[in-house]
C-alpha positions as CSV (number, residue, x, y, z in Angstrom):
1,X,-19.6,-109.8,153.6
2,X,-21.3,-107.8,151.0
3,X,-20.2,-104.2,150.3
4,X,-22.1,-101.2,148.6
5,X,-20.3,-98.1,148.4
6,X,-22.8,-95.5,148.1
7,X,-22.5,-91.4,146.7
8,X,-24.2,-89.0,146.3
9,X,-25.2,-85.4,146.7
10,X,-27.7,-83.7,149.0
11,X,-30.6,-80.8,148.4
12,X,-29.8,-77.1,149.8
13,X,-32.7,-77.8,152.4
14,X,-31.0,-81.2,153.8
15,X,-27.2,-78.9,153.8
16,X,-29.3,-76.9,156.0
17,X,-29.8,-79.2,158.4
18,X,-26.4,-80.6,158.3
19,X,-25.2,-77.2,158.9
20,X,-27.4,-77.5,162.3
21,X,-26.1,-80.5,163.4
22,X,-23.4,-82.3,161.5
23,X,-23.9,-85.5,163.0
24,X,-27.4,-86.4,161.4
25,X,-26.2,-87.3,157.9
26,X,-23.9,-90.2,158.7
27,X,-27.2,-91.0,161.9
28,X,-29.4,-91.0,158.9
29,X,-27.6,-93.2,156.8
30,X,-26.8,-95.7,159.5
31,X,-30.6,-96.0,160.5
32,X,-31.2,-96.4,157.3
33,X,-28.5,-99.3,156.8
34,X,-29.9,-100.8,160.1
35,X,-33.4,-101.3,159.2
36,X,-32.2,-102.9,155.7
37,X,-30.2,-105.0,157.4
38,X,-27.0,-103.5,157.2
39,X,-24.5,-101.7,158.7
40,X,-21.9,-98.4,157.6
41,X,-18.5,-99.5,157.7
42,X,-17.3,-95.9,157.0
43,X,-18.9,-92.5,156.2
44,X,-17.1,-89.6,154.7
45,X,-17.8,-86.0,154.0
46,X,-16.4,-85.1,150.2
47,X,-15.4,-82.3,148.7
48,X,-15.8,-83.1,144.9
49,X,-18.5,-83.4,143.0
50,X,-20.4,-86.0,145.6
51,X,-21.2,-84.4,149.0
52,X,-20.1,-87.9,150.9
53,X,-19.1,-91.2,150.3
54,X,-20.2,-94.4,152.9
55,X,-19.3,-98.2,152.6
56,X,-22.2,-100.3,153.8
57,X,-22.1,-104.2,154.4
58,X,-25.0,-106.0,154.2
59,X,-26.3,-109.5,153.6
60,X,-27.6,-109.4,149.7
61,X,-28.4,-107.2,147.0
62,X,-32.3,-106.5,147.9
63,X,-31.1,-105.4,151.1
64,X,-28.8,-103.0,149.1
65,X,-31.7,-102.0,146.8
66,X,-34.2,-101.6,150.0
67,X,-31.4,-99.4,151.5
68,X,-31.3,-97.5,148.1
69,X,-35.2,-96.8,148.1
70,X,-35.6,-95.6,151.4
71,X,-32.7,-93.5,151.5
72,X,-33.9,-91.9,147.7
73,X,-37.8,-91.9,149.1
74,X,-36.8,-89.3,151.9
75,X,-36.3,-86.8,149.3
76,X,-32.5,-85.8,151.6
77,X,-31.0,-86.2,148.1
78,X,-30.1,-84.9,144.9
79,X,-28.6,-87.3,143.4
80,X,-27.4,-91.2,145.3
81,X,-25.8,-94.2,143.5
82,X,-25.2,-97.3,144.8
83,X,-21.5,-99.4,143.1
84,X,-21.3,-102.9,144.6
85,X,-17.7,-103.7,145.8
86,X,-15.3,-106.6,145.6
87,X,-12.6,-107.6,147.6
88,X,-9.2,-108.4,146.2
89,X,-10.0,-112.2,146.9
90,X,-13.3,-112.2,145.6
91,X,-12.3,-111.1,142.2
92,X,-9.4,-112.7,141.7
93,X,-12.1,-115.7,142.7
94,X,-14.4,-114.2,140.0
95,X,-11.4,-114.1,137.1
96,X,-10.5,-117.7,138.0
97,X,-13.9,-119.1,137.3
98,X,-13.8,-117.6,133.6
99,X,-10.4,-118.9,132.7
């Protein structure tokens, strides 16, 4: 299945309601997912210079770039980018075909 791992940061006013209740960032992003047609494999607070990390699976890349949009249209972020991800056997896959 498809893999996006998605990071990013979040404004002062969305921290603010983290702060309130800690469980709506990862409930936002699963929604989110969901009505793209995905799901979050894994959600992480970070400490670095992104404010989380989340793996979502999906079907296909528009679902990925629908998730994308409606997560960037709610204005929750500061900055959010999107890397798709391989597994070790799709890429060795992916290096055979070019040899």
């Amino acid at each position: 299945m498809p893999a996006l791992l998605l990071f990013g940061t979040y404004t002062p006013a969305t921290w603010g309601a983290i702060k309130a209740d800690p469980g709506a960032a990862p409930a936002a992003i699963e929604a989110a997912a969901a009505a793209a047609g995905g799901r979050v494999a894994g959600y992480w607070f970070a400490f670095d210079e992104n404010d989380f990390y989340a793996v979502v699976e999906g079907d296909d890349a528009a679902g990925f770039a629908l998730l994308r949009h409606r997560l960037m249209a709610g204005g929750a972020f500061k900055s959010l980018s999107a890397e798709p991800c391989l597994a070790p056997d799709e890429m060795i896959a992916a290096l055979e075909s070019v040899r």
